[in-house]
C-alpha positions in Angstrom: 8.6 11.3 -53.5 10.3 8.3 -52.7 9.9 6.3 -49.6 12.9 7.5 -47.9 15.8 5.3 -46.6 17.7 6.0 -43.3 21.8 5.1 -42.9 24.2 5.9 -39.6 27.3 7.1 -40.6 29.7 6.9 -37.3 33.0 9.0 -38.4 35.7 9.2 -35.7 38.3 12.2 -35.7 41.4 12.5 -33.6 39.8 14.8 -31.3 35.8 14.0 -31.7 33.5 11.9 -33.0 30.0 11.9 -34.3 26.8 9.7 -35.5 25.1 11.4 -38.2 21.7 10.4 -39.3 21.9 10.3 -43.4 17.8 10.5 -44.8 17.9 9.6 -48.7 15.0 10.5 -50.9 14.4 11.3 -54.3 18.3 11.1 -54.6 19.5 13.3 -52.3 20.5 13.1 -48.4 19.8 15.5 -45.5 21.8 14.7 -42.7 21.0 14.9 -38.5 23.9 14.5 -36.0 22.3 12.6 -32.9 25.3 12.2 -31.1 28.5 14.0 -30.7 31.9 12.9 -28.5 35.1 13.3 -27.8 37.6 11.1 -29.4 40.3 12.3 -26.1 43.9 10.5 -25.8 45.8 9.5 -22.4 49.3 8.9 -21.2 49.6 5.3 -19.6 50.8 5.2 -16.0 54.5 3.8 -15.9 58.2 4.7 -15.8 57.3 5.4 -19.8 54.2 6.7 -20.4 52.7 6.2 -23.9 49.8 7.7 -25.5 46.6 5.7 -26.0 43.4 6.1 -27.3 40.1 4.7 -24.8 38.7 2.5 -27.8 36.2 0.8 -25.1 34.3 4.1 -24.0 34.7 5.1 -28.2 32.4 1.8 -28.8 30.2 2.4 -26.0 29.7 5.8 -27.6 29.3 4.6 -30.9 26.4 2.2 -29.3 24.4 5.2 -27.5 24.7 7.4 -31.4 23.4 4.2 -33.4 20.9 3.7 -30.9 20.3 7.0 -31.1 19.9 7.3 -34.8 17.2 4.4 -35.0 15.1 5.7 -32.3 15.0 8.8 -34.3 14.6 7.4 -37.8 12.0 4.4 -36.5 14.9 2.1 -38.2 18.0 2.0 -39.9 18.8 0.9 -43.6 22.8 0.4 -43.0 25.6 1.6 -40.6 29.4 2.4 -41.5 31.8 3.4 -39.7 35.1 5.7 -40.4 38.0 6.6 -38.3 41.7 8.5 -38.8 44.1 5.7 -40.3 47.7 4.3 -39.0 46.1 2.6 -35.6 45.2 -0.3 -34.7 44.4 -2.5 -31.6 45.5 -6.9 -30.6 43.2 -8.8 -30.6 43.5 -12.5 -28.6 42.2 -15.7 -29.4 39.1 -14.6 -27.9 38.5 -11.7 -29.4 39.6 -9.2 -26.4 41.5 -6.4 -26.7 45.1 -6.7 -25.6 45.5 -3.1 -24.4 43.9 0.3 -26.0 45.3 1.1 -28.8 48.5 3.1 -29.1 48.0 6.6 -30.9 50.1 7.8 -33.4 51.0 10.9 -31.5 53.1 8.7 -29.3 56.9 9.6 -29.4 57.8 5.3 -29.4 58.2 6.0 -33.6 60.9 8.3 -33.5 64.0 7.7 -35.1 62.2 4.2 -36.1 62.3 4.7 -39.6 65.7 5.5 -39.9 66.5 2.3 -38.2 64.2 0.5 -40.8 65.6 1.9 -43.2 69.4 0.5 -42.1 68.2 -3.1 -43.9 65.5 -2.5 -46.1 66.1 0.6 -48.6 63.7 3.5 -48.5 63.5 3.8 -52.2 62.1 0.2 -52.4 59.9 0.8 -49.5 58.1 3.5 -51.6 58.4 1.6 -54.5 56.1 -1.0 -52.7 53.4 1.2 -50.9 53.7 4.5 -52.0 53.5 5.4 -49.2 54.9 9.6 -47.7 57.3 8.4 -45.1 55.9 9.5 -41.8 56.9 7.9 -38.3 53.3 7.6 -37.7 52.4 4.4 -40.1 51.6 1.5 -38.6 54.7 -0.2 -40.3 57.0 1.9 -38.2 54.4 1.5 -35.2 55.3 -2.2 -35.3 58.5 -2.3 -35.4 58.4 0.2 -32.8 56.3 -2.5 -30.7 58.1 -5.6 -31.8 60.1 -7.0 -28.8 56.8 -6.8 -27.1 56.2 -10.2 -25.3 52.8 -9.9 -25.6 52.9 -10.5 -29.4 52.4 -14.2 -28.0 49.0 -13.7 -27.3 47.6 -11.7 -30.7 45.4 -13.4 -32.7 44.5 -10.8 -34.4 45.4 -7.1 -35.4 42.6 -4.8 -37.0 42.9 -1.2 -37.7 40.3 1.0 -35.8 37.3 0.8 -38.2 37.9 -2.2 -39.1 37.6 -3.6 -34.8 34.7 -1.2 -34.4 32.9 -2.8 -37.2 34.3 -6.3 -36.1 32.2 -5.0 -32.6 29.1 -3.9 -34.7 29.2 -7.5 -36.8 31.2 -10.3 -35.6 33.2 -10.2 -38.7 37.3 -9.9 -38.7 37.8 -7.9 -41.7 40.5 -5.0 -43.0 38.6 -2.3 -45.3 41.2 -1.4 -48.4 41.4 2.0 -47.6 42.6 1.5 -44.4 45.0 -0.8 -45.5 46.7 1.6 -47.7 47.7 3.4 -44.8 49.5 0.9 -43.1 53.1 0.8 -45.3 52.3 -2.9 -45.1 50.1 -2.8 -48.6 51.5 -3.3 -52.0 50.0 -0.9 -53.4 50.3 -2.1 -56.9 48.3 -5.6 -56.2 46.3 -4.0 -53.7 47.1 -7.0 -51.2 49.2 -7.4 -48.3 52.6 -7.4 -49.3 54.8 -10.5 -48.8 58.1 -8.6 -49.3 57.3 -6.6 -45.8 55.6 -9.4 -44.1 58.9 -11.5 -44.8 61.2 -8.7 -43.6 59.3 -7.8 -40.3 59.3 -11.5 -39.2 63.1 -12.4 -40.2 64.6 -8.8 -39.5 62.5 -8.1 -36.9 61.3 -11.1 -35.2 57.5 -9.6 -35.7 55.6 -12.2 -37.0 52.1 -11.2 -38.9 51.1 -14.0 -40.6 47.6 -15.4 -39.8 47.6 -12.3 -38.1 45.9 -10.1 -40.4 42.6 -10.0 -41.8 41.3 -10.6 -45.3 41.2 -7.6 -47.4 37.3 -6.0 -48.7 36.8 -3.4 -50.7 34.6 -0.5 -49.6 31.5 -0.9 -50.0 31.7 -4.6 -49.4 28.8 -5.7 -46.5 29.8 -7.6 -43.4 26.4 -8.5 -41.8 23.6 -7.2 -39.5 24.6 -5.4 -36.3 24.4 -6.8 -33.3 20.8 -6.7 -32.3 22.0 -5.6 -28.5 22.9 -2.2 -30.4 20.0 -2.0 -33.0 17.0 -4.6 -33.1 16.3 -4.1 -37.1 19.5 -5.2 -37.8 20.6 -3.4 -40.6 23.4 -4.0 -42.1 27.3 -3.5 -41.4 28.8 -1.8 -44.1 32.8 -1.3 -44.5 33.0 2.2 -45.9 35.5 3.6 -47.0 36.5 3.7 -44.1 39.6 6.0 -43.9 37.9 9.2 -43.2 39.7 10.6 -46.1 38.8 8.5 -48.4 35.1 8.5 -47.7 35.5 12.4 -48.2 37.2 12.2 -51.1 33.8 10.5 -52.1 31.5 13.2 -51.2 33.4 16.0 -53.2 30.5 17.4 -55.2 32.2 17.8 -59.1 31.4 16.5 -62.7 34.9 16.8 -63.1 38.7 15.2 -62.7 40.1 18.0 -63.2 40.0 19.0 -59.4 42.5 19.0 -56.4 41.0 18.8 -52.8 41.9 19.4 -49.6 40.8 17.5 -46.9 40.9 19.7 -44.0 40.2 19.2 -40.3 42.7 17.9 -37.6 44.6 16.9 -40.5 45.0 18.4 -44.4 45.4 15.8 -46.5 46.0 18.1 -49.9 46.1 16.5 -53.4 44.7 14.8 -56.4 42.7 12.2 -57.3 44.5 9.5 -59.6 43.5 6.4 -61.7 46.9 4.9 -61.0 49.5 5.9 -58.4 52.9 7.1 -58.9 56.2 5.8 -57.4 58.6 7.6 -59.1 61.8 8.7 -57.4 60.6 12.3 -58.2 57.3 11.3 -56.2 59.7 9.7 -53.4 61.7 12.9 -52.8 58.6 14.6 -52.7 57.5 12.8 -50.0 53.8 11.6 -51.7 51.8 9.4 -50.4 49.5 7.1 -52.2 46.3 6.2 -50.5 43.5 4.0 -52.2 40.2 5.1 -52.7 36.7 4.1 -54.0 36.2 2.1 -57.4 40.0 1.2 -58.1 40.9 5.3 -57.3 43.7 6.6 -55.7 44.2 9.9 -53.3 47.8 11.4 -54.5 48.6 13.7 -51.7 50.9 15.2 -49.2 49.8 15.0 -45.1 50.0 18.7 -43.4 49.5 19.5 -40.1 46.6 21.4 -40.5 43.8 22.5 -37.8 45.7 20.7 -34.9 48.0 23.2 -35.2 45.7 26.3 -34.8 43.4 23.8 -31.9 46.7 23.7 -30.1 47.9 27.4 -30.3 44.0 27.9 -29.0 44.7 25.6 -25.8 47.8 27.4 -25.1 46.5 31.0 -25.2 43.9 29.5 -22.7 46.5 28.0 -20.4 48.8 31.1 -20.7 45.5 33.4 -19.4 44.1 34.9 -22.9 41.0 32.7 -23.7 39.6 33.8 -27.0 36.6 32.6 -29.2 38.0 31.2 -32.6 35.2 33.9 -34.2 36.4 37.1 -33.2 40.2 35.8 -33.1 39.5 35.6 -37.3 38.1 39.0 -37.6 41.4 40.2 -35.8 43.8 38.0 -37.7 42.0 39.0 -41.1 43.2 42.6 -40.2 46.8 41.7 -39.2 49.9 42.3 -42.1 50.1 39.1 -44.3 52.5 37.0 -44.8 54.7 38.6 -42.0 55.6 34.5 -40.6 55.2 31.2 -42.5 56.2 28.5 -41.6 56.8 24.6 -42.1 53.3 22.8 -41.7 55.0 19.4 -42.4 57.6 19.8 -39.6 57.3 17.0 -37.3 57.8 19.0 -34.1 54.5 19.9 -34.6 52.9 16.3 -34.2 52.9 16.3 -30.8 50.7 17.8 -27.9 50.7 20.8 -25.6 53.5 23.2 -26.3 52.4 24.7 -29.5 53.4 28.5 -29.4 56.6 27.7 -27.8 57.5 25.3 -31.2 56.2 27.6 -33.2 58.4 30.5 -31.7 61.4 28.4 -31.8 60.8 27.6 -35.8 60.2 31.5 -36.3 63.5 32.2 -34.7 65.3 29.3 -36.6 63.9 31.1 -40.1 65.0 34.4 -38.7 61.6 35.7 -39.2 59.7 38.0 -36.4 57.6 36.2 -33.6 53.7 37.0 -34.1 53.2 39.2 -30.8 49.6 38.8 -30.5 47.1 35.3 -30.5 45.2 37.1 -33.6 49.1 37.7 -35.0 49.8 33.4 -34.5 46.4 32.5 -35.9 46.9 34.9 -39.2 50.6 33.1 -39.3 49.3 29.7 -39.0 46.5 30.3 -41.6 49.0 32.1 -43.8 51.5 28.8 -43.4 48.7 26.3 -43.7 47.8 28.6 -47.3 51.3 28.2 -48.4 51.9 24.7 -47.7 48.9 23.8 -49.9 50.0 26.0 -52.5 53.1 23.7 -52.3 51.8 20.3 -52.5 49.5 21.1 -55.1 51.9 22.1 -57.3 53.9 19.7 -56.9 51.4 17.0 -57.2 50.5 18.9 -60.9 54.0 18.6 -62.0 54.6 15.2 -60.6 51.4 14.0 -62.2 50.9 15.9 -65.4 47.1 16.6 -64.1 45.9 20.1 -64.5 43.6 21.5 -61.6 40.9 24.1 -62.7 39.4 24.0 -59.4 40.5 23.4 -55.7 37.8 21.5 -53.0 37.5 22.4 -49.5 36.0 19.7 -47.4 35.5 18.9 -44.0 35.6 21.5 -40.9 38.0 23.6 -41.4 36.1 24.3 -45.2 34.1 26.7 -42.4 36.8 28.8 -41.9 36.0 31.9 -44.8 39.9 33.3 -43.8 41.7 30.6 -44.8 39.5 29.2 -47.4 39.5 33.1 -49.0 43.8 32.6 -48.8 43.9 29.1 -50.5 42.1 30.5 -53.5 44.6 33.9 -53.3 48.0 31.7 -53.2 46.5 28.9 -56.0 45.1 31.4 -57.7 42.0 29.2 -58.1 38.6 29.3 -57.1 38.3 27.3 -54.1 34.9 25.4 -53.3 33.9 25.1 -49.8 31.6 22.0 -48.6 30.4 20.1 -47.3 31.6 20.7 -44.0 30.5 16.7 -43.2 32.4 15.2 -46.6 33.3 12.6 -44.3 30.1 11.3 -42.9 28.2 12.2 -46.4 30.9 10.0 -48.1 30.5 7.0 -45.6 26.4 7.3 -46.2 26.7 7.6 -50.0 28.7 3.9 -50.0 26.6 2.5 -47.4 23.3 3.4 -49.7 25.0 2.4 -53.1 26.0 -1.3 -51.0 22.4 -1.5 -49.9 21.4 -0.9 -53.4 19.3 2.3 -52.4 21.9 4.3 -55.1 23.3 2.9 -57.8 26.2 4.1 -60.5 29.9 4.8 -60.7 31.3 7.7 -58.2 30.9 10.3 -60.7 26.7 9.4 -59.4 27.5 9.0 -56.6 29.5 12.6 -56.4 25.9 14.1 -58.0 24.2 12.7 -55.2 26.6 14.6 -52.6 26.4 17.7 -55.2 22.5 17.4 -54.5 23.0 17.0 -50.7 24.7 20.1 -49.8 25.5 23.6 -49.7 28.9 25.0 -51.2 30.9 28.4 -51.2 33.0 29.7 -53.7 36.3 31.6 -53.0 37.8 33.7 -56.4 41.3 34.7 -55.9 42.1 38.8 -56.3 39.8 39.5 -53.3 42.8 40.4 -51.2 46.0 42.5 -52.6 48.4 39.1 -52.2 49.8 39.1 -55.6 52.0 35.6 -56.5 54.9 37.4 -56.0 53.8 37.8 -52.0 53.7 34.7 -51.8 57.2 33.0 -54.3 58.9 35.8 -51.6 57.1 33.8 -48.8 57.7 30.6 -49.9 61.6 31.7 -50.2 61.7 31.7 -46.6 61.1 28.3 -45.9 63.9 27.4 -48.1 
């Protein structure tokens, strides 16, 4: 056996947050969680409250899990951190932070692209980034935030990993991953796009130059960690550091002949690429594409996903019927299929609180019966969520010419056996399940390759994650949902 090596991955979600201990020997990692959060939003005080995310006690937290993680392992060999993409947080000339950063939820984007789009045509937007128009990305975020006086003051922006990993190391870097999430990234020459800056400062009055960092790729290594946090010092690696694209990493296959689904808070549900596609087809379409590891890129479409189920969950609570996810499957597994889908990529599901109410009022609008039960709203929602991958993977295979033979669950919500089991029935293709932590195995298997504990292309690197974890298969014909169920389904969304 080899002398085993020890990496901290820190991967932030939109609704928690973990440090998980990776252990590498003999080419293979076990993983540890030694500290688990919440990752929780909050509405400013004001005449217009905005939604925020407390980055200062999400970096104290991060602290107590590395320190955490070394006590446990005796010392580290690397730490890399991941987090949702789209935000970012202002730095000033001394390195503070302005104010927390905004979170995407936050209803300041609405209507924003539409203005953009007034003087600089979508079509040529997409044609630069690639990017799925969403209200969300940070482009639309600035211009959202432009007359802000306090633009004066910014030195800096950096996108959440990269201003933890700025806390960790003292380096003021943006990871390329990250990047590709901003709508501010030509996606073609993988480099900040002078077209956009040029627009946003003479169109908007938003002025980023000097203002962002240099680009890295992922994998490249910043420098020790602050010793305050961990006295041996390892080493600050940017991962890939959107959590997606350090999943995409950890997706255990020989092959490229694959689509995934990234599933927690968000599904991010598509293909993995050598070159990405800007088509007007692709435009209409409304796909986005991200970069990944070693010159990849994730084609996909963003669906709501588990946020939508997490929120119908809080609202039964509120409304007096608490119920444990566990037993509210078993029920839903028994209730009639198919009887209400709807649209997981409608944006008046983005937002908070209110989740059975929106969903009532998009059932009426499709003329389709209200679920009268929680275990009749969670078998809707898993049905919808089935459905709407169904539909971007098919898509993405005839926008891209790329068969799929095989369809990856990772993340969470790979967990959930009802709607992993209803993927494979409306794809009709075996879906793989795991590893339920894609995203912190990802972030340790770039941190080691960095390091130089692993070595190869991401094909070896995808072995390694094969050898690192457990997997469950799902063969469609297990239930009696025939295509045709689900073309008559599908019919009804329009």
């Amino acid at each position: 056996m080899t002398n085993p090596a020890f990496f901290a991955a820190v991967d932030l979600g939109a609704t928690s947050g973990r440090v998980i201990l990776g252990r590498l020997a003999d080419d293979a990692f076990t993983l540890e969680p030694v500290h688990r959060f919440t990752t929780p939003a909050f509405q400013s005080a004001g005449p217009v409250p905005h939604w925020h995310w407390r980055a200062g006690r999400l970096r104290a937290e991060i602290a107590t899990g590395l320190a955490r993680a070394q006590a446990r392992a005796g010392r580290l060999d690397g730490v890399g951190v991941d987090t949702w993409g789209v935000d970012y947080g202002r730095l000033d000339a001394s390195g503070g932070l302005l104010e927390e950063p905004f979170n995407y939820r936050d209803d300041r984007t609405l209507g924003v692209p539409e203005r953009f789009f007034a003087d600089f045509p979508a079509e040529r937007l997409y044609d630069l980034t690639g990017l799925q128009v969403m209200p969300i990305n940070t482009i639309f975020q600035l211009v959202a935030q432009a007359d802000d006086p306090a633009w004066r003051q910014v030195d800096r922006m950096l996108w959440l990993p990269d201003l933890f990993n700025y806390w960790l190391s003292g380096v003021q870097a943006t990871e390329l991953t990250i990047a590709s999430t901003s709508g501010l990234l030509d996606v073609a020459q993988r480099d900040w796009s002078p077209a956009l800056l040029q627009h946003l400062d003479q169109r908007h009055g938003l002025d980023l130059s000097g203002r962002l960092a240099p680009i890295v790729q992922p994998g490249a290594v910043l420098g020790p960690l602050d010793p305050a946090v961990a006295a041996s010092r390892p080493p600050v690696v940017a991962v890939a550091s959107h959590d997606t694209a350090s999943a995409i990493v950890a997706i255990p296959t020989a092959s490229s002949d694959f689509a995934y689904i990234s599933s927690g808070t968000w599904s991010l549900v598509g293909l993995e690429l050598p070159q990405p596609i800007t088509s007007p087809a692709s435009r209409q379409a409304n796909f986005t594409n991200e970069l990944g590891l070693d010159g990849t890129v994730r084609y996909l479409q963003n669906v709501m996903g588990l946020w939508v189920l997490n929120q119908a969950l809080e609202d039964f609570e509120r409304l007096g019927q608490p119920h444990q996810l566990g037993p509210l499957l078993e029920e839903a597994s028994a209730v009639e299929p198919l009887a209400c889908v709807l649209d997981m990529s409608d944006d008046r599901l983005r937002a908070p609180g209110q989740m059975v109410a929106r969903l009532t009022e998009a059932a009426r609008r499709s003329g389709q019966p209200v679920p009268d039960s929680p275990a009749a709203w969670i078998r809707a929602i898993l049905d919808s969520l089935a459905l709407a991958y169904r539909r971007s993977i098919r898509a993405a295979q005839a926008l891209s010419g790329r068969p799929v033979e095989v369809v990856h669950v990772v993340g969470g919500g790979c967990q959930n056996q009802l709607l992993c089991q209803l993927t494979a029935e409306a794809l009709g293709r075996p879906v793989v399940a795991g590893p339920a932590e894609g995203t912190a195995l990802g972030n340790l298997l770039v941190q080691a390759r960095a390091t130089g504990h692993l070595s190869g292309d991401l094909f070896d690197l995808r072995r390694v994650a094969a050898a690192s974890c457990a997997v469950t298969t799902y063969r469609p014909g297990q239930l009696d949902l025939p295509e045709r169920r689900w073309d008559e389904a599908e019919s009804r969304l329009g």
